[in-house]
C-alpha positions as CSV (number, residue, x, y, z in Angstrom):
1,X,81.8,140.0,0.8
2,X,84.9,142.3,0.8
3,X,84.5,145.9,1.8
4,X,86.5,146.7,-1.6
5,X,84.1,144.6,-4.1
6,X,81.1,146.3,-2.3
7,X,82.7,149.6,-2.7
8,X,83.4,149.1,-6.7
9,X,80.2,147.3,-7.0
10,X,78.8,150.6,-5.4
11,X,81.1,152.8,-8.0
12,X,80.1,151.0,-11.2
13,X,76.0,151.3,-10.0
14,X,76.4,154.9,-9.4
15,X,78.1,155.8,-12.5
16,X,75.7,153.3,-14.3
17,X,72.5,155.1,-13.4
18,X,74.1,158.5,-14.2
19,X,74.4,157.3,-17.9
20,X,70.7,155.7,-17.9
21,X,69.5,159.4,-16.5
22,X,71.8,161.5,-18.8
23,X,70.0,158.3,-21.8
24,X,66.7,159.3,-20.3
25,X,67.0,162.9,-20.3
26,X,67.6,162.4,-24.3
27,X,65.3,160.3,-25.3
28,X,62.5,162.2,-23.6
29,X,63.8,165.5,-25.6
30,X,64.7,167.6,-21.7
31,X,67.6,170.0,-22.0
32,X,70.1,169.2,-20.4
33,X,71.6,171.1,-17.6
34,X,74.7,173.5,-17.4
35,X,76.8,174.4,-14.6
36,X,78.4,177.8,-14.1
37,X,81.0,178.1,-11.4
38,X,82.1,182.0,-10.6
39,X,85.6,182.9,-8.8
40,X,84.4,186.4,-7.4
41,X,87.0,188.4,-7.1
42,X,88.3,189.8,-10.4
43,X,85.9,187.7,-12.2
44,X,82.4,188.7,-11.7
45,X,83.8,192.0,-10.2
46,X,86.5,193.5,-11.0
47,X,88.5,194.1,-8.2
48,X,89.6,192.4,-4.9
49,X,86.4,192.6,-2.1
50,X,89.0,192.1,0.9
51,X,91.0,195.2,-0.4
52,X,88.1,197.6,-1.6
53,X,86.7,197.7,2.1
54,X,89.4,199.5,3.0
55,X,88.4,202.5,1.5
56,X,85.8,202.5,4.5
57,X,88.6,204.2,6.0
58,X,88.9,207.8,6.7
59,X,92.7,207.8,5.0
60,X,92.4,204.7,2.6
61,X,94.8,202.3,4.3
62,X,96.2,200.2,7.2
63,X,98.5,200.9,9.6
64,X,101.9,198.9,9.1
65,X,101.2,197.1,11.9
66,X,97.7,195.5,10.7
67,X,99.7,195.0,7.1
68,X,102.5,192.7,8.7
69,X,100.3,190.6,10.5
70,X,99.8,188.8,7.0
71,X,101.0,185.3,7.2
72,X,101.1,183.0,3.8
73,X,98.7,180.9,3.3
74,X,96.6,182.2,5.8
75,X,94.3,185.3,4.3
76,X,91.4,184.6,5.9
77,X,92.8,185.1,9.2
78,X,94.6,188.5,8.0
79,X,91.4,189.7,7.0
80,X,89.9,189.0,10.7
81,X,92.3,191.2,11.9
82,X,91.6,193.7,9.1
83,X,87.8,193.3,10.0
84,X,88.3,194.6,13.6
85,X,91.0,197.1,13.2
86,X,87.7,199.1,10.7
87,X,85.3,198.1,13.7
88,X,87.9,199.8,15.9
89,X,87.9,202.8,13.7
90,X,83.9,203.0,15.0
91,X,83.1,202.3,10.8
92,X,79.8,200.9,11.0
93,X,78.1,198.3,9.3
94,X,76.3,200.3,7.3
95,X,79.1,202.6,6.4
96,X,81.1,199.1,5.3
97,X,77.9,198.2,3.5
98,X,78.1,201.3,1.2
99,X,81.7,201.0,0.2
100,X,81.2,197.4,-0.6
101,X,78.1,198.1,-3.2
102,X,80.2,200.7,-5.3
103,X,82.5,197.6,-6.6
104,X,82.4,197.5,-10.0
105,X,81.5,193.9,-11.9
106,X,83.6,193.0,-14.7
107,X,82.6,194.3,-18.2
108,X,79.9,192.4,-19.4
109,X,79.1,190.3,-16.4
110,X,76.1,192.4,-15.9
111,X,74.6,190.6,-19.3
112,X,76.1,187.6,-18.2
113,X,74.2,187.2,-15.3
114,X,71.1,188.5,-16.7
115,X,71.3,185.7,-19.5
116,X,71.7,183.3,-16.4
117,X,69.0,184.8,-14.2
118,X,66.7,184.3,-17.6
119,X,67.6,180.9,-18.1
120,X,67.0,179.3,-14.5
121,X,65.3,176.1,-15.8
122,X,68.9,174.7,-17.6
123,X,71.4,176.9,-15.9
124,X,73.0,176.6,-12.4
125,X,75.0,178.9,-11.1
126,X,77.4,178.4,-8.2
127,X,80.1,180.9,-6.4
128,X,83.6,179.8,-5.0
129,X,85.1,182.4,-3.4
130,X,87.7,183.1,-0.8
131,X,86.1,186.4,0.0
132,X,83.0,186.2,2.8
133,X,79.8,185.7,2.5
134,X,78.8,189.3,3.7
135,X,80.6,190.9,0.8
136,X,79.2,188.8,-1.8
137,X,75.2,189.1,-0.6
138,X,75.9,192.9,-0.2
139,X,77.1,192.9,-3.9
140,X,74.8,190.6,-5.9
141,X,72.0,192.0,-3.5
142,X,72.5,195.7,-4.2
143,X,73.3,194.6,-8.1
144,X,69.5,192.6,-8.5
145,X,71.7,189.7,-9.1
146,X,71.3,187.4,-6.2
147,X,68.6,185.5,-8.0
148,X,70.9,184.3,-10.6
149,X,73.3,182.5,-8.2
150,X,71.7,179.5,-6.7
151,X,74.6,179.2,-4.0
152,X,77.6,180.7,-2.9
153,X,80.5,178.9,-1.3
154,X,82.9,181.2,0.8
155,X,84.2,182.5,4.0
156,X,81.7,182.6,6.5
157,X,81.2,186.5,8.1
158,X,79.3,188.0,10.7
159,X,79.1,191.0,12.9
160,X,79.5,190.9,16.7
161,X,78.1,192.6,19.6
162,X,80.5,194.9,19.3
163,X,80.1,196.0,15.8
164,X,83.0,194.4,14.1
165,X,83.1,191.9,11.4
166,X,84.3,188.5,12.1
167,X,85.5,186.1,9.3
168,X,86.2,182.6,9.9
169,X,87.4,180.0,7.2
170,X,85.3,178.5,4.6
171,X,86.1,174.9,5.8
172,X,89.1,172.5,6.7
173,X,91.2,170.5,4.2
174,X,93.9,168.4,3.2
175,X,94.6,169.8,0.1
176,X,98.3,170.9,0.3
177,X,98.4,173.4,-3.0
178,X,95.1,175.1,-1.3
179,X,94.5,178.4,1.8
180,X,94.2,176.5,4.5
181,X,90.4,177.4,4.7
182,X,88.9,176.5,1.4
183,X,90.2,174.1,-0.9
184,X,88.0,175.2,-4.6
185,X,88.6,171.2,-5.8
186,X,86.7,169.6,-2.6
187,X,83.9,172.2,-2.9
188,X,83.3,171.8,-6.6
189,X,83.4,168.1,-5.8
190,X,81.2,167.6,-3.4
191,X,78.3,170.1,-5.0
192,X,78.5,167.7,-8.0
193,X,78.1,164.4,-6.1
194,X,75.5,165.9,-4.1
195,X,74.0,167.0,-7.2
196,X,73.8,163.5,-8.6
197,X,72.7,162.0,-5.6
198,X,69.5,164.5,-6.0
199,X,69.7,163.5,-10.0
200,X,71.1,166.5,-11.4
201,X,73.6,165.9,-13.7
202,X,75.1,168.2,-15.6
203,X,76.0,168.5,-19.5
204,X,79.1,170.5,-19.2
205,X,80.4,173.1,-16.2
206,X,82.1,176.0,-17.2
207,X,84.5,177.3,-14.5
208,X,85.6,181.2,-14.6
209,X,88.0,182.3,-12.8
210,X,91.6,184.4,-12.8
211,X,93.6,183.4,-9.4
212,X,96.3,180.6,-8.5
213,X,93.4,179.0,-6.1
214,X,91.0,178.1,-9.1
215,X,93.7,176.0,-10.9
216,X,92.9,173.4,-7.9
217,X,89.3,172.4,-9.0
218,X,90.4,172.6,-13.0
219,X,91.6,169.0,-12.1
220,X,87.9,167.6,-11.8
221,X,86.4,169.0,-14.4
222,X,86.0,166.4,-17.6
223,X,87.3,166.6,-21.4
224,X,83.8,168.2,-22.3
225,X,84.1,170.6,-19.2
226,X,85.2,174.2,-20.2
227,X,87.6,176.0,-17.9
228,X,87.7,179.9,-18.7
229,X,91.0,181.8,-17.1
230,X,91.0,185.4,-17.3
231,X,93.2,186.9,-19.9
232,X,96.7,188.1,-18.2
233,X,95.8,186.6,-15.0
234,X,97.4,184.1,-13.2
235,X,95.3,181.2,-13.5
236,X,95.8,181.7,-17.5
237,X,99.2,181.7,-16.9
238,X,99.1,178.4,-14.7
239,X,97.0,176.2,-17.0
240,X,99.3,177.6,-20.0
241,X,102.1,175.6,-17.9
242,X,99.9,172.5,-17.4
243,X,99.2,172.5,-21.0
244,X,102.9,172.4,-22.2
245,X,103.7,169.1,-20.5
246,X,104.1,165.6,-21.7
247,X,101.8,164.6,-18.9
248,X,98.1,166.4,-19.3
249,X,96.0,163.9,-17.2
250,X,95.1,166.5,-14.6
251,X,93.4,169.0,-16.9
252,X,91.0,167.4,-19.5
253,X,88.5,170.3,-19.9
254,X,88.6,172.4,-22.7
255,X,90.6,175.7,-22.1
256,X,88.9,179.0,-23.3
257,X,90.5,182.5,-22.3
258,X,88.0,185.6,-21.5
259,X,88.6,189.3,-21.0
260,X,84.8,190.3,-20.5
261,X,81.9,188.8,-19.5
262,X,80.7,188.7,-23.1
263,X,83.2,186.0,-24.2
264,X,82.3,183.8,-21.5
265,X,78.1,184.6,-22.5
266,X,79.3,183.7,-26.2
267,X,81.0,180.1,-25.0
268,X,78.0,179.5,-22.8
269,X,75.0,180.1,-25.9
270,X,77.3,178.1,-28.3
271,X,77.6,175.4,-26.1
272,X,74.0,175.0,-25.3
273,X,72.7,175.5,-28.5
274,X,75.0,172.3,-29.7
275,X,73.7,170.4,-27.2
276,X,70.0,171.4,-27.4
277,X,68.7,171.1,-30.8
């Protein structure tokens, strides 16, 4: 048999036994699941991570010569070099540690995530972040929300024998509107197939986020899929551009617009009440 009618016969059985599950789950009266994916920066806090640790500094900034090292495109690798000019400085760990927990969240993600963190059994909650994974345990950990995020996808980050942080990028890619080290689209699509390969389907993912690299996984999300840009941010402003044209087969999830944490908790009780009773 042809490689290509095993690999749609393969295709039409997957997809067939996610419907019988999601026509199981109903007629056996479970709740259904949600997904809700987080950006980090300037969205569950609100500011950047990668630009607050520099006020681990003694004078608040970086010499020009640590600032023109920035290349497009390639962040990640900037914040390397930010990383060991502050191990350099002799900042310790723990002194980077402090600085880090004083980052405010966003107004009314504290409830947010509290609703989450209370409702484990049909909520998942995933991070995609091009920050590191050292700043975001730091923060959720010193917050008490670390519980309510069941995984976090980002940079990875470490410290070395000599005291200084090293980040490396999340993964490789050949996404060409993506930093070369994390692609939001393949990470989003990959949780969700390994998610159904474990049977865990999901009745609708929210995605929040406010940044030009969250418009990328927007494009995998389906029509009952709600996509939440921040208000006045650029990812608001990009999907406002998808929106206005003739062709709209890249974004088929609903678009709702947030300024706090509250208007996202409001979308997300709505939605599961209308799909639970």
């Amino acid at each position: 048999m042809p490689s290509s009618v095993l690999w749609v016969d393969g295709y039409h059985n997957k997809t067939r036994r996610k419907k019988e599950r999601r026509t199981n789950v109903r007629q056996t009266g479970e709740k259904m699941k949600t997904l809700m994916v987080f950006d980090f920066d300037h969205t569950v806090i609100d500011d950047n991570s990668d630009t607050w640790v520099i006020r681990c500094l003694p004078g608040q900034t970086l010499p020009d010569s640590v600032k023109n090292s920035y290349r497009k495109g390639h962040w990640t690798e900037f914040m390397g070099q930010v990383m060991n000019y502050i191990g350099e400085q002799q900042i310790s760990p723990d002194r980077v540690r402090s600085v880090m927990e004083t980052i405010p969240f966003t107004a009314g993600m504290t409830d947010l995530l509290t609703f989450i963190s209370e409702h484990k059994s049909t909520i998942d909650c995933i991070v995609i972040s091009d920050s590191n994974t050292m700043f975001i345990d730091w923060i959720l950990h010193a917050s008490g929300f670390k519980a309510a995020v069941d995984q976090v996808f980002t940079n990875p980050a470490r410290f070395n024998e000599l005291g200084h942080m090293e980040v490396r990028g999340h993964h490789s890619h050949d996404c060409d509107r993506c930093p070369v080290n994390l692609c939001k689209r393949k990470v989003l699509e990959v949780y969700l197939s390994e998610q159904s390969d474990g049977g865990v389907e999901y009745e609708r993912v929210f995605y929040a986020g406010d940044g030009g690299n969250d418009l990328c996984p927007t494009s995998c999300l389906r029509g009952r899929d709600v996509v939440m840009p921040r208000k006045g941010y650029t990812l608001e402003k990009l999907l406002a551009r998808l929106e206005q044209r003739e062709d709209k087969a890249s974004l088929r999830a609903k678009v709702v617009a947030w300024s706090s944490g509250t208007d996202i908790l409001e979308e997300l009780k709505g939605s599961m009440q209308s799909y639970n009773t």
